[in-house]
Every structure is written in structure tokens, then in C-alpha cells.
C-alpha positions as CSV (number, residue, x, y, z in Angstrom):
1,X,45.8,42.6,8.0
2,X,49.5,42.4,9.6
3,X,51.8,45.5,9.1
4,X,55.0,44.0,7.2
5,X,57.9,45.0,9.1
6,X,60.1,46.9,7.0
7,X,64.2,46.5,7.0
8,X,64.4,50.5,7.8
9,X,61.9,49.7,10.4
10,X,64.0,47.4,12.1
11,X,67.0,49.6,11.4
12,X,65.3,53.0,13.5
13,X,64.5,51.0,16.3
14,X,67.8,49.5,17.1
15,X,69.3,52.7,16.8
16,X,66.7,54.4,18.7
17,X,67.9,51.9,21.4
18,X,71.0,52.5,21.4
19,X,70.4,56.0,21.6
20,X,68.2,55.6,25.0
21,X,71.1,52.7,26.4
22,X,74.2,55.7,25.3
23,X,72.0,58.5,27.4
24,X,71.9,56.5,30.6
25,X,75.5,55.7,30.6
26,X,76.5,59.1,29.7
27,X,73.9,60.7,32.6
28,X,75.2,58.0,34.7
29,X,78.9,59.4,34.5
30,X,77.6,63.1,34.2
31,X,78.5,64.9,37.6
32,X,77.5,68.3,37.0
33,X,75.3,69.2,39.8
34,X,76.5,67.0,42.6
35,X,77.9,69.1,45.1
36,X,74.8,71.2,45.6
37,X,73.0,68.3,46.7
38,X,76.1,68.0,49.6
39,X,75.8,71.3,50.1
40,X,72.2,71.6,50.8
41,X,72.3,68.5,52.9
42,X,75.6,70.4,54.9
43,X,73.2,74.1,55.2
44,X,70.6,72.0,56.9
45,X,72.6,70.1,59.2
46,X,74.5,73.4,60.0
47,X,71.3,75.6,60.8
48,X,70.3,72.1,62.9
49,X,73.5,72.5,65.1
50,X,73.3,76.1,65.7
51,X,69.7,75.6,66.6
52,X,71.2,73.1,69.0
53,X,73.5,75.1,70.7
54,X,71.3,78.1,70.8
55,X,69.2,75.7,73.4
56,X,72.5,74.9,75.0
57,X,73.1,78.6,75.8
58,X,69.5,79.4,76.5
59,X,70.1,76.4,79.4
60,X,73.3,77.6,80.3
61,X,71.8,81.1,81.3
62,X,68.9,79.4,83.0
63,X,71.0,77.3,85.1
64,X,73.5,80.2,86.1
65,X,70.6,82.3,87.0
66,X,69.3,79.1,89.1
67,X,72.2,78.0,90.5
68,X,73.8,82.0,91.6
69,X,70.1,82.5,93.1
70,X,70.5,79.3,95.3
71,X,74.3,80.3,96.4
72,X,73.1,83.6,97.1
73,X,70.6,82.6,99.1
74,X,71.7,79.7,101.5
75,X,75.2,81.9,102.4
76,X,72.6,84.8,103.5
77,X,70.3,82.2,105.3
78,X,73.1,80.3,107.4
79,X,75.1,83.3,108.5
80,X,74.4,83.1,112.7
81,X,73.9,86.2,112.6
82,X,70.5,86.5,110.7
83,X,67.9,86.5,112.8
84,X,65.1,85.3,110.1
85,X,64.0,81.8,109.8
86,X,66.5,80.3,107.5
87,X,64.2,78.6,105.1
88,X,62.1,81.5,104.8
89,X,65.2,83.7,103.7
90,X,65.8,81.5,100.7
91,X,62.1,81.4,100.0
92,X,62.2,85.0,100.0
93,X,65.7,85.5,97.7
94,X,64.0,83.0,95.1
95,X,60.8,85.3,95.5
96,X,62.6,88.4,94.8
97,X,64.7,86.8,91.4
98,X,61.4,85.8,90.5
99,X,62.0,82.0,90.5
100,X,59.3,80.8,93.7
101,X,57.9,78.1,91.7
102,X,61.6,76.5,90.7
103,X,62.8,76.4,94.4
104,X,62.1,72.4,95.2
105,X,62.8,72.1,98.9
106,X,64.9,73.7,101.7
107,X,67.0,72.0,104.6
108,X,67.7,73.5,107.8
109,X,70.5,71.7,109.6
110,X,71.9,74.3,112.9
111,X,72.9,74.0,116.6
112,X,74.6,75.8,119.0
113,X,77.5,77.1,117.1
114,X,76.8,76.3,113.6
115,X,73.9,76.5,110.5
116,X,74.0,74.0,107.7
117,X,71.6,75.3,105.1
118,X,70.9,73.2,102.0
119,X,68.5,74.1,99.0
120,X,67.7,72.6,95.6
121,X,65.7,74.3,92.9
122,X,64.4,72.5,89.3
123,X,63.3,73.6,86.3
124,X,62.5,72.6,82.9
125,X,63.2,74.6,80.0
126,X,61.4,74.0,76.5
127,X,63.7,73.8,73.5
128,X,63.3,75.4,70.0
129,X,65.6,73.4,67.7
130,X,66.4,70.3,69.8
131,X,62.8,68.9,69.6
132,X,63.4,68.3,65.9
133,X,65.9,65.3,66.9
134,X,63.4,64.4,69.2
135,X,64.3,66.3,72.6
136,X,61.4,68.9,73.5
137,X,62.8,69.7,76.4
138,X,66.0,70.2,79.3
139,X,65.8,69.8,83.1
140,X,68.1,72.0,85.5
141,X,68.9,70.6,88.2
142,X,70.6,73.2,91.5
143,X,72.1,72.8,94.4
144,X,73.6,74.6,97.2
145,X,74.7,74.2,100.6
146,X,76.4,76.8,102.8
147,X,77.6,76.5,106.6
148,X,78.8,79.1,109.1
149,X,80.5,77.1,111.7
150,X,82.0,78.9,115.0
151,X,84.6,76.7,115.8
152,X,87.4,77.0,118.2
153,X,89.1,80.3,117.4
154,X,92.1,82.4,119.5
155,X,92.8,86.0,119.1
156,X,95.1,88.9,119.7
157,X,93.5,92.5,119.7
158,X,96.5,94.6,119.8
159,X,95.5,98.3,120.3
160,X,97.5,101.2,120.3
161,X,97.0,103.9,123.0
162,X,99.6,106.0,122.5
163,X,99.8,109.8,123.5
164,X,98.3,110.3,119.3
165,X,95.3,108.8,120.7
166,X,94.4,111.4,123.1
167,X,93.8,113.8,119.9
168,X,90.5,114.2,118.0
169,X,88.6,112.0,120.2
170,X,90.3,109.1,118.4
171,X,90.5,106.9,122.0
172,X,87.3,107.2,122.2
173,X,86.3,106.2,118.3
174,X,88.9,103.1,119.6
175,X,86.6,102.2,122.6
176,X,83.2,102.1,120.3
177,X,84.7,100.0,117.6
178,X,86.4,97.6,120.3
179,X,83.0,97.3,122.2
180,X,81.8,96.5,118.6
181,X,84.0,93.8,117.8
182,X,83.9,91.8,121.1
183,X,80.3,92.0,120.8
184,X,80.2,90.0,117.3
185,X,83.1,87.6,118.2
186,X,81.9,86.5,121.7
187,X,78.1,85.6,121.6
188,X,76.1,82.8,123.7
189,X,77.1,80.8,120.5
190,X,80.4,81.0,121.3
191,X,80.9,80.4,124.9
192,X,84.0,78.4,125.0
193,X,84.7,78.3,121.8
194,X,86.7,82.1,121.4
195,X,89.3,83.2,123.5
196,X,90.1,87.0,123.7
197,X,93.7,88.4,124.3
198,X,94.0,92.2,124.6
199,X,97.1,93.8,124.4
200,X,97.2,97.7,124.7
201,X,100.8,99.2,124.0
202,X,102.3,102.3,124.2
203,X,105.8,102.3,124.1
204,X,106.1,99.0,126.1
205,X,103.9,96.5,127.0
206,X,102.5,96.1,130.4
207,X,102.7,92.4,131.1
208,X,101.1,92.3,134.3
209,X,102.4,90.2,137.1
210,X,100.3,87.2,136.5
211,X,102.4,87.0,133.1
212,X,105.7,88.7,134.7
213,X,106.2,86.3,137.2
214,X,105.7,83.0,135.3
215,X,108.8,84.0,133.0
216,X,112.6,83.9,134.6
217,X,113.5,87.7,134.5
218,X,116.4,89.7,136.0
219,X,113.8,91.8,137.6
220,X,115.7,94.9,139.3
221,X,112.6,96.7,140.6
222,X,108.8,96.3,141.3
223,X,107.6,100.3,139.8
224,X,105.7,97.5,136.9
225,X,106.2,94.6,134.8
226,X,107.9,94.8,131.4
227,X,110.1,92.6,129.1
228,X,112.7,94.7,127.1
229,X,112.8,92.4,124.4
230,X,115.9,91.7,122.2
231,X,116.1,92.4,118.3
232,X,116.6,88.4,117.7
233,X,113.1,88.1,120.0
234,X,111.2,89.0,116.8
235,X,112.5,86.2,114.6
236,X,110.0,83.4,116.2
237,X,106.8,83.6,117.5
238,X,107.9,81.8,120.5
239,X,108.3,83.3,124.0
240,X,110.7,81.3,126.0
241,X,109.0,79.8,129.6
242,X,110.2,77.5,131.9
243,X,110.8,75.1,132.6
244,X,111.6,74.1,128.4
245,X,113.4,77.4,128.6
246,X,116.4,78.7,130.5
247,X,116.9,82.2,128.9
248,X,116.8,85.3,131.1
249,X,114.8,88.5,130.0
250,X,115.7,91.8,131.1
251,X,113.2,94.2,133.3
252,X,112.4,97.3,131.3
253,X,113.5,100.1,132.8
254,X,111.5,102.7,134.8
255,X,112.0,106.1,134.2
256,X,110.5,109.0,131.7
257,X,112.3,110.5,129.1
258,X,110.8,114.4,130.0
259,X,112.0,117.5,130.9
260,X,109.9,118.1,133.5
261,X,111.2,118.8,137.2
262,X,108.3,116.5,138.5
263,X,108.6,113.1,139.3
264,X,107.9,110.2,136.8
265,X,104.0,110.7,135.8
266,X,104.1,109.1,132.8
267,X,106.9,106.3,132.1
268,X,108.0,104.3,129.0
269,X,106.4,101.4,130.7
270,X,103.1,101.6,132.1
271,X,102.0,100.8,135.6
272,X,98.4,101.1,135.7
273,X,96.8,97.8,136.3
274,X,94.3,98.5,133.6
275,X,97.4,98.8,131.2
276,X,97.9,95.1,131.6
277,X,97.5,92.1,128.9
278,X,94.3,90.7,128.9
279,X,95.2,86.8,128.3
280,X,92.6,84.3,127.3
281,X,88.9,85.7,128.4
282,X,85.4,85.4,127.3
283,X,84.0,88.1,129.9
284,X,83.0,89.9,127.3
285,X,81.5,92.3,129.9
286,X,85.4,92.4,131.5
287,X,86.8,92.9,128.4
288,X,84.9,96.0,127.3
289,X,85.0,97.5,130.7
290,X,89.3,97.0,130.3
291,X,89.1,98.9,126.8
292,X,87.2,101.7,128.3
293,X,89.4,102.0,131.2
294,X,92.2,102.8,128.9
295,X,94.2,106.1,128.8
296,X,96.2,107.8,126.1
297,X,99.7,108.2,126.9
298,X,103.5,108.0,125.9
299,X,104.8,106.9,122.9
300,X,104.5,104.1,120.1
301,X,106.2,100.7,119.6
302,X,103.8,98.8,117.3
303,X,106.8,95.9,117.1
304,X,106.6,95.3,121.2
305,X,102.6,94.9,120.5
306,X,102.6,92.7,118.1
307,X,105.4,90.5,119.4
308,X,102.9,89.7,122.7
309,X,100.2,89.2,120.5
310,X,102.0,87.0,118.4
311,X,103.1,84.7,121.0
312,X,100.4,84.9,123.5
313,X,98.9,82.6,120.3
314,X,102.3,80.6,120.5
315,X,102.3,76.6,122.2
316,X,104.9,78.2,124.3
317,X,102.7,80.1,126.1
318,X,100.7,77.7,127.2
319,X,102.2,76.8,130.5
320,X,101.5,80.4,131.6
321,X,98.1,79.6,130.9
322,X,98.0,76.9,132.8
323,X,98.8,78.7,135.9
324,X,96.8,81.3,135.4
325,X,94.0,78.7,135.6
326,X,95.4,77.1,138.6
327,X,95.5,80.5,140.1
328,X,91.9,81.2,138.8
329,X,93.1,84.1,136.7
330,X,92.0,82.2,133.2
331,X,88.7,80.4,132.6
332,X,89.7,76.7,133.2
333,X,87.4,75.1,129.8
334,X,90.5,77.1,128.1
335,X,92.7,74.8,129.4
336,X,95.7,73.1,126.5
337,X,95.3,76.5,125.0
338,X,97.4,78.2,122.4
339,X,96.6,74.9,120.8
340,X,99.0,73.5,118.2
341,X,99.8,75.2,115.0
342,X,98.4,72.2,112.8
343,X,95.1,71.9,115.0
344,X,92.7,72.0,112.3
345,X,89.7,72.9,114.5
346,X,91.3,76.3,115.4
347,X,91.8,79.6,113.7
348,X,94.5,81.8,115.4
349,X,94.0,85.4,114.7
350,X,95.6,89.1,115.3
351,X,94.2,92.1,114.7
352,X,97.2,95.1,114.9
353,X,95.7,98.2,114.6
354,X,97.8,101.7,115.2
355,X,97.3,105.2,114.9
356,X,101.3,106.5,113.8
357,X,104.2,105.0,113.8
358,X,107.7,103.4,115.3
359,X,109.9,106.1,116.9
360,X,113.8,106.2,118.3
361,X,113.3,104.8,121.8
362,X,116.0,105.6,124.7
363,X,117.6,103.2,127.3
364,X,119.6,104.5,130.4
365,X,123.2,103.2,130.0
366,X,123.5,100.3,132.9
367,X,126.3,101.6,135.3
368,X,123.6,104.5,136.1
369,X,120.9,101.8,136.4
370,X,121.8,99.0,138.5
371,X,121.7,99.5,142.0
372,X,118.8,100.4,144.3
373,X,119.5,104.0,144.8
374,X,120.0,104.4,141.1
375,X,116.7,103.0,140.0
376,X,114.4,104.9,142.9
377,X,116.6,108.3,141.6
378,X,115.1,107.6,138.3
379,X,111.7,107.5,139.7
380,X,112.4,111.3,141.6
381,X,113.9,112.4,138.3
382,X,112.6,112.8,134.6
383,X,116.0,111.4,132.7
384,X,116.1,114.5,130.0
385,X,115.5,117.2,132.9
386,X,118.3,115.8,135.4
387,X,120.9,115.8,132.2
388,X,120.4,119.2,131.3
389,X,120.1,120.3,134.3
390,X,122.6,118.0,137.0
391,X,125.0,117.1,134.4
392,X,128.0,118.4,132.0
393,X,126.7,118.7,128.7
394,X,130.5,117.2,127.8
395,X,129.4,113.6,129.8
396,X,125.3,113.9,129.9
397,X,125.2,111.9,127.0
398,X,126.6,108.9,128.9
399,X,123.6,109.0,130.7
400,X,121.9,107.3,128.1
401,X,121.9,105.5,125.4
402,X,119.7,104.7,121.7
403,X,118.6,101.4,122.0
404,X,116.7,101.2,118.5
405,X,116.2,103.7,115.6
406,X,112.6,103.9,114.4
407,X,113.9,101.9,111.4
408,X,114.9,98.9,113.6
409,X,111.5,99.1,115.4
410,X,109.9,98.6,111.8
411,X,112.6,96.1,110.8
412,X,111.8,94.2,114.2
413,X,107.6,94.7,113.2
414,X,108.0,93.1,110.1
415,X,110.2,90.0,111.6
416,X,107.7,89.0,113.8
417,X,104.7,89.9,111.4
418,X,106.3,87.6,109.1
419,X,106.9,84.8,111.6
420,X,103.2,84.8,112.5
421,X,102.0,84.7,109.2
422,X,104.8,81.3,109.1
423,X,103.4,79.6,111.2
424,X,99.4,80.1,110.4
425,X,98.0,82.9,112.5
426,X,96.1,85.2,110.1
427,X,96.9,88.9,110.6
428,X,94.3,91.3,110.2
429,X,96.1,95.0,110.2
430,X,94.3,98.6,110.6
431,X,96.1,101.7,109.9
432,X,93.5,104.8,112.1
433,X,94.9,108.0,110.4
434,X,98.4,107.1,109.5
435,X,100.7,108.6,107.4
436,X,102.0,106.7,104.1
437,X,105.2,105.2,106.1
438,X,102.9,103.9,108.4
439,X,99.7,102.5,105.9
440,X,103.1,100.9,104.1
441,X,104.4,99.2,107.6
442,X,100.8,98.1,108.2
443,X,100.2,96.7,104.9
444,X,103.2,94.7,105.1
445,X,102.4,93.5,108.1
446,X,98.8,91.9,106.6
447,X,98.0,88.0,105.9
448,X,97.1,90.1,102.2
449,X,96.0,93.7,101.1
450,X,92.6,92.4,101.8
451,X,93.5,92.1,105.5
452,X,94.4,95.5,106.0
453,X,92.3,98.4,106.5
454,X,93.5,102.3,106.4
455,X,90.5,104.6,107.6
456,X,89.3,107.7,109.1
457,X,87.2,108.5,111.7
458,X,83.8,106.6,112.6
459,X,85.5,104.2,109.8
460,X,87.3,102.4,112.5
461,X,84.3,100.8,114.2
462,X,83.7,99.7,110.2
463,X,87.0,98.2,110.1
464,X,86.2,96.1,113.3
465,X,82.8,95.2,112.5
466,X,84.4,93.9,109.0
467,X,87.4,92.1,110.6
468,X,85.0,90.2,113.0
469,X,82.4,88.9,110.8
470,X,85.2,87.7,108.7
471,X,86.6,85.8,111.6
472,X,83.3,84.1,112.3
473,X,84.1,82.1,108.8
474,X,81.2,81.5,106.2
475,X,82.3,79.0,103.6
476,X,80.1,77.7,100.5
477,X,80.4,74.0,101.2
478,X,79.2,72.9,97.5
């Protein structure tokens, strides 16, 4: 039998409904609650990026390590003067970081005066977070490539053998770390590639006829063969030759400044033949025997050295050159040298190097040096004996004359240090036992601080050996 449906019946039920219909639309509108769903969804997304980069610095550290083991390696395998099979030194450097099964393949590339030495490691690094978007893991990827290339290079070695050197075997320390230094700069490698100037001063230079004569001088005798150069001389690099120039040097004087009654023994300007510029050689068997053959003696002018070193690297020396060749005095594959300043494949280098420093230097006035008599008189007299002893102490001091104060001599160095570094020439400076003045004059002098070198002792042969590895350039290419 059918329930009746009742009037309340109907009643509850349509209120129940819209009961149910009023609890949606209010729990639709309700927002309590909403932002934590955000913010959970934000927490995972952050902890996902950290994860992320986490893997990104883990393959950042792996790479580094890669990548500095493959630098490290190549500029150690194609320095010329490492006498282990190239690709077996950057097996070996890989070996020793503990990365041998990374390193991928090694290239050799070397001749005569150059090593090209290429190398390429992989390696594949798992990842942690990154695999839950998909990316299990990162490949590193390295490369390096290093060359040592000998290319055409000219240099100045400007030594000081002045009387200082004759004291605690320091001429001697000077002929060991010369020896070493034309050892590492001319090898079979190089043949005609570096050219070799020495220049040993004291307080002139000795030019050498070869040099003397190709110059217009007002030469007044033939006791040796030096240019008394002019303050303005050490603004430019340049050294004025015929037949482009028309100036007139002046002869340097011969005479001593002693006080001894004997005749001149040991004069301002030297006359021993092994005293003489060295231009343009790669004997380097000539070249060593020159530095041992030196002697200690008189005083020091560190600004006449330099200027000959400076523009013995100078195009305007190169006509002298030239007739050197022609007169068989220069090897001829030298030839056009100094090159250009802008030649790109040359270096042009000086290394200064000086035991003390600039001092007062003394010129006899010219109406007691100008005729024949006057000059051989000078050679039977030491000039600071014959004043004291020949002459009123009311007129001696006409005899003679200042010609610079040790200040001008260091105003003078730094002129012609700075016109070097003008035009190119990269100056390499070492200061053997000096006082402060002098490390300061030195440093000065220097392309940079890292070109100049104050040492002690057995340090010197250091100082060399560093100078001419550095001059035998090794660049990382990539």
C-alpha cells in the first residue's frame, strides 16, 4: 500500500534543499584556506630550484676542475724547453688530478721554433634534483690549447762592470748568470731568429770602431772610440747616422781622473777591444767568451748604457748594420735588422742590470784639450795628479770642468728608459746589490714592477734565468 505524502513532508524536503543549494554557494565563496594551497605549491617549486642550482654548482666545480687541469697541462707540455713527449705530459697532469679517464684526446702540433699543443677532456656528471624535470644528467665539455712560439726577437744585454764589480766576486756571479741566459735565449731553435747585443759600460761606452767609424764624429784622437753623448741624446731612442743624419758627435775624451803619478791605466773610456759593443750575434759560443773576458773597472754611467742599448734596437741603426755585414762583421740572415717598431713578428727587448749607481762625471775644459800635444799630455798625466801637483790651486780648477751631476745622469736614465718603453721595446731591469736610490732608479726604469728584479748574490743567475724564459713568450691561445 502507497505511503500518502504528507504536506509537512513536502515542506522538510524543500527546505532541506535549500539548505544543501545555500551550503554550496556559501563554501563556494568561502576562502579560508586558499593561500596554503599556493604556498605549498610555491615550497615545492622552491626546494625544486634550489635542487636545480645545487646541480649547476656541482657542474660548475667539475668543469673548473676540468678545464684548469687542461690549461695546466698543455702550457707545461708546449714549453720548448720540456724535454718530455708532449702528449705524455698532459697524460701525466690529468693522471696526477685524478681525472685519466676524462682526458678525450691530445694534439701535438710543433716544428722548429714553435709547439702547438691542444687537448680536450669530457665528462658527464649525474644530477640529483634536475632528473625530476627530466634531465638525469650534464656533459662538460674542455678545451685547451697553448703555444710557445720563438719568433723573431732583438735584444740589448746591458751589463755593468764597473770598478763595484770587482768586489765580493760579484763579476764573476755576472759571468755565470750571463752564460746562463744566452744559453736559454739562443738554442738550435732559434738560429736566426734572436739577435744578441751586448753592451758592457763603465763610465762610457766603448763603441768599437766597427760602430765608431760608421757615425760622422769630430774624432780628435785614436787612444779608443766613444760618443760623449748630449743631455737632449736621451729624449729619443734614435742615434743619428748618415747619410739621413748630418749631426756631429763629439769624441770622448781620453784621460783618467786619478791622482796617481803613472800614466793613464785606467781611463773614463775604455780601450780594451773586449770592452767593445757586441752588435747583433748569435755566436753564442762568441758571446759567452766576450762576457768572460770582461774586467772590473772605473766608474758607473747606467744612462750612457742604456742609451746604446736603446738604440742599437732603433731603425736608425740599421745602416750600421748593414755595413757591418758588408764588412763581414754581422751575420748577413740579420740583414733589415732593428726591424720596424710596428713589425708584429718581432719582440724588441733590454735587459739593464747594475750593481750602484750614477755618479758626478768630469770633462777637461776644451782650450786644454784640443790640440795634439794637449791630448797625448793627457795620456802621460792622470788629470787630478797634474792639478795638484803642476798647477796653482787659484787656476787648477780651470782645468776641468762638471759635465753632469749624478742627478742629471739619473734624469738622463729615465729619459731614455721612457723613450724605449714609447716606442715598444720591453725593459727588463735588475738591481745586483744596490742601494734604495738605485732599486728606485731601476724600478723606474722597468716596462712594470714585474720587470724588475733587486737580488743578492747567486740570485742574479735567478734573475737571468727568469728574464729569459719570459722572453721566449708562452701564451694560452684559448
Amino acid at each position: 500500500m502507497k505511503h500518502a505524502v504528507t504536506l509537512k513532508e513536502v515542506w522538510n524536503a524543500a527546505r532541506t534543499t535549500r539548505s544543501a543549494k545555500r551550503f554550496v554557494k556559501e563554501f563556494a565563496r568561502d576562502e579560508d584556506g586558499a593561500f596554503i594551497i599556493f604556498s605549498l605549491f610555491m615550497f615545492v617549486l622552491m626546494l625544486l630550484t634550489a635542487g636545480m642550482a645545487l646541480d649547476l654548482m656541482r657542474y660548475e666545480t667539475h668543469r673548473a676542475r676540468l678545464q684548469g687541469t687542461l690549461d695546466r697541462a698543455v702550457l707545461a707540455a708546449a714549453d720548448l724547453d720540456q724535454t718530455l713527449s708532449p702528449a705524455a705530459v698532459v697524460t701525466d697532469y690529468f693522471a696526477k688530478a685524478g681525472l685519466s679517464s676524462f682526458l678525450t684526446s691530445t694534439t701535438v702540433d710543433q716544428g722548429l721554433n714553435y709547439r702547438i699543443i691542444s687537448a680536450q677532456g669530457n665528462m658527464t656528471m649525474p644530477t640529483t634534483f634536475m632528473r625530476l624535470s627530466g634531465q638525469t644528467e650534464l656533459a662538460i665539455r674542455g678545451d685547451a690549447t697553448a703555444e710557445e712560439r720563438v719568433s723573431n726577437v732583438e735584444i740589448s744585454l746591458v751589463v755593468d762592470i764597473s770598478g763595484s764589480m770587482g768586489r765580493n766576486n760579484k763579476l764573476s756571479t755576472l759571468r755565470t748568470a750571463s752564460h746562463t741566459f744566452i744559453d736559454t735565449v739562443i738554442r738550435p731553435e732559434t738560429e736566426d731568429l734572436i739577435s744578441l747585443n751586448i753592451i758592457p759600460y763603465t763610465a762610457q761606452v766603448n763603441a768599437g770602431p766597427d760602430i765608431f767609424d760608421q757615425l760622422t764624429v769630430d774624432q780628435k784622437h785614436n787612444f779608443s772610440h766613444c760618443i760623449d753623448f748630449e743631455p737632449a741624446d736621451f729624449n729619443t731612442a734614435a742615434l743619428d747616422v748618415p747619410p739621413v743624419s748630418t749631426r756631429t758627435y763629439k769624441q770622448m775624451q781620453h784621460f783618467q781622473y786619478g791622482w796617481s803619478s803613472s800614466y793613464v791605466n785606467n781611463p773614463g773610456c775604455p780601450m780594451q777591444s773586449y770592452e767593445r759593443i757586441v752588435p747583433f750575434s748569435q755566436d753564442a759560443t762568441s758571446l759567452k767568451s766576450t762576457v768572460t773576458s770582461l774586467r772590473a773597472r772605473a766608474n758607473t754611467a747606467i744612462h750612457l748604457g742604456m742609451k746604446w742599448g736603446v738604440s742599437m734596437l732603433d731603425p736608425t741603426f740599421r745602416p750600421i748594420v748593414t755595413a757591418m755585414i758588408a764588412n763581414n762583421k754581422v751575420d748577413p740572415e740579420f740583414a733589415g735588422r732593428p726591424v720596424a717598431y710596428n713589425d708584429p713578428e718581432t719582440l724588441k727587448t733590454i735587459v739593464l742590470m747594475t750593481d750602484g749607481q750614477n755618479v758626478d762625471t768630469y770633462r777637461i775644459s776644451d782650450e786644454f784639450y784640443s790640440t795634439p800635444s794637449q791630448i797625448a799630455h793627457w795620456d802621460r798625466y792622470q788629470l787630478f795628479f797634474f792639478t795638484n801637483n803642476y798647477i796653482d790651486r787659484d787656476i787648477d780648477q780651470n782645468y776641468y770642468y762638471k759635465k753632469f751631476t749624478a742627478t742629471q745622469a739619473d734624469t738622463m736614465l729615465q729619459s731614455i728608459c721612457d723613450a724605449a718603453k714609447a716606442e715598444g721595446i720591453l725593459v727588463w731591469t735588475i738591481g745586483f746589490e744596490v742601494s734604495n736610490h738605485a732599486a728606485g732608479e731601476m724600478l723606474d726604469c722597468a716596462s712594470s714592477p714585474s720587470h724588475f728584479f733587486r737580488v743578492e748574490g747567486v740570485e742574479l743567475s735567478e734573475a737571468f734565468a727568469s728574464i729569459a724564459r719570459q722572453i721566449n713568450q708562452l701564451r694560452l691561445v684559448l
